[in-house]
C-alpha positions as CSV (number, residue, x, y, z in Angstrom):
1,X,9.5,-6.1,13.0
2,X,8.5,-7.8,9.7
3,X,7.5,-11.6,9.3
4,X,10.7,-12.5,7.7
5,X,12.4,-11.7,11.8
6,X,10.1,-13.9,13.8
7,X,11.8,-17.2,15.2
8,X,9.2,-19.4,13.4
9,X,9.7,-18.0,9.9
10,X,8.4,-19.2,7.6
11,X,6.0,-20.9,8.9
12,X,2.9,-18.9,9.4
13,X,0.0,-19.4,11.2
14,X,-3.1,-17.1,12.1
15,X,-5.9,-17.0,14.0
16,X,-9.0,-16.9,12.3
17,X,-11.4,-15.3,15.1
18,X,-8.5,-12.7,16.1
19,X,-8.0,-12.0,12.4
20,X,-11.6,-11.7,10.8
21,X,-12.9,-8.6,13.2
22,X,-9.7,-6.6,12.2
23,X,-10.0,-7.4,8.3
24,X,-13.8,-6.4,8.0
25,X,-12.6,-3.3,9.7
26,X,-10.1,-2.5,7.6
27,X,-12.8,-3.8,4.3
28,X,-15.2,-1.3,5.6
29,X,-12.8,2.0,5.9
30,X,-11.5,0.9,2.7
31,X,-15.1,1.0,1.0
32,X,-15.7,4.4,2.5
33,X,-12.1,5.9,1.3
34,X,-13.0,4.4,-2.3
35,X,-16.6,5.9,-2.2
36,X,-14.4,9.6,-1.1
37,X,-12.0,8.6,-3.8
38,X,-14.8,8.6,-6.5
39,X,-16.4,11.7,-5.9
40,X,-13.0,13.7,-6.1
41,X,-12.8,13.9,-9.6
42,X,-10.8,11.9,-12.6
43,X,-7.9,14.6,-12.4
44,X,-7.3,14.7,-8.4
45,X,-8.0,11.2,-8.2
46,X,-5.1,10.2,-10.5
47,X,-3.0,12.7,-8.4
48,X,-4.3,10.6,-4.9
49,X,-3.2,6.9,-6.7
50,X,-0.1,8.4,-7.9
51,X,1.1,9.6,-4.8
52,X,0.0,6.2,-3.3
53,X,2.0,3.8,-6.0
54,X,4.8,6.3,-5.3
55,X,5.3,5.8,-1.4
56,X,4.3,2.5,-1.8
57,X,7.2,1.2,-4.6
58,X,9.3,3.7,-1.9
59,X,8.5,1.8,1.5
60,X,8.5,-1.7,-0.5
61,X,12.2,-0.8,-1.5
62,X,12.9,0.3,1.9
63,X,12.6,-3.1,3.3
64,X,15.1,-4.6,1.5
65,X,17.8,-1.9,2.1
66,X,17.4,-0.1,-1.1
67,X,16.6,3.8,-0.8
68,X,15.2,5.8,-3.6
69,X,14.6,9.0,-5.0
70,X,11.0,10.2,-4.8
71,X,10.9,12.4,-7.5
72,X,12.7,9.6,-9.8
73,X,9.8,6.6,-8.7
74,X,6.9,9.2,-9.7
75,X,8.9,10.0,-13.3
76,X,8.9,6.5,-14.0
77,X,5.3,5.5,-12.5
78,X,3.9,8.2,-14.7
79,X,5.9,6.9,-17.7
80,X,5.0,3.4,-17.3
81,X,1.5,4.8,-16.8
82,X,1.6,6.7,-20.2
């Protein structure tokens, strides 16, 4: 379910004690997946962000209906890229 289908859309509210645990959690494995990240190299590491951007613009898309070809997203990623 995404936010957009809950009854109170769109007002949000959150709570801050729930919330706060979960985020440093999620801070903290991202700090160690960066420090991994770095220590891969320039060549793989470019490889890693690409594949992210790609399945990311691809699940983004998805949301609204709209299904993509992978190979096409990467070809333009890596022109806008240069």
């Amino acid at each position: 379910m995404y936010l957009y289908n809950l009854p109170n859309w769109p007002i949000f509210e959150w709570n801050s004690a729930k919330l706060l645990p979960l985020l440093s959690y999620v801070s903290d494995r991202q700090g160690k997946l960066i420090g991994k990240m770095g220590a891969l190299g320039f060549e793989l590491r470019n490889e890693a962000n690409l594949e992210i951007l790609t399945t990311e613009i691809i699940k983004l898309t998805e949301i609204e209906a709209e299904f993509l070809d992978r190979d096409q997203v990467r070809s333009s990623i890596v022109r806008q890229l240069g």
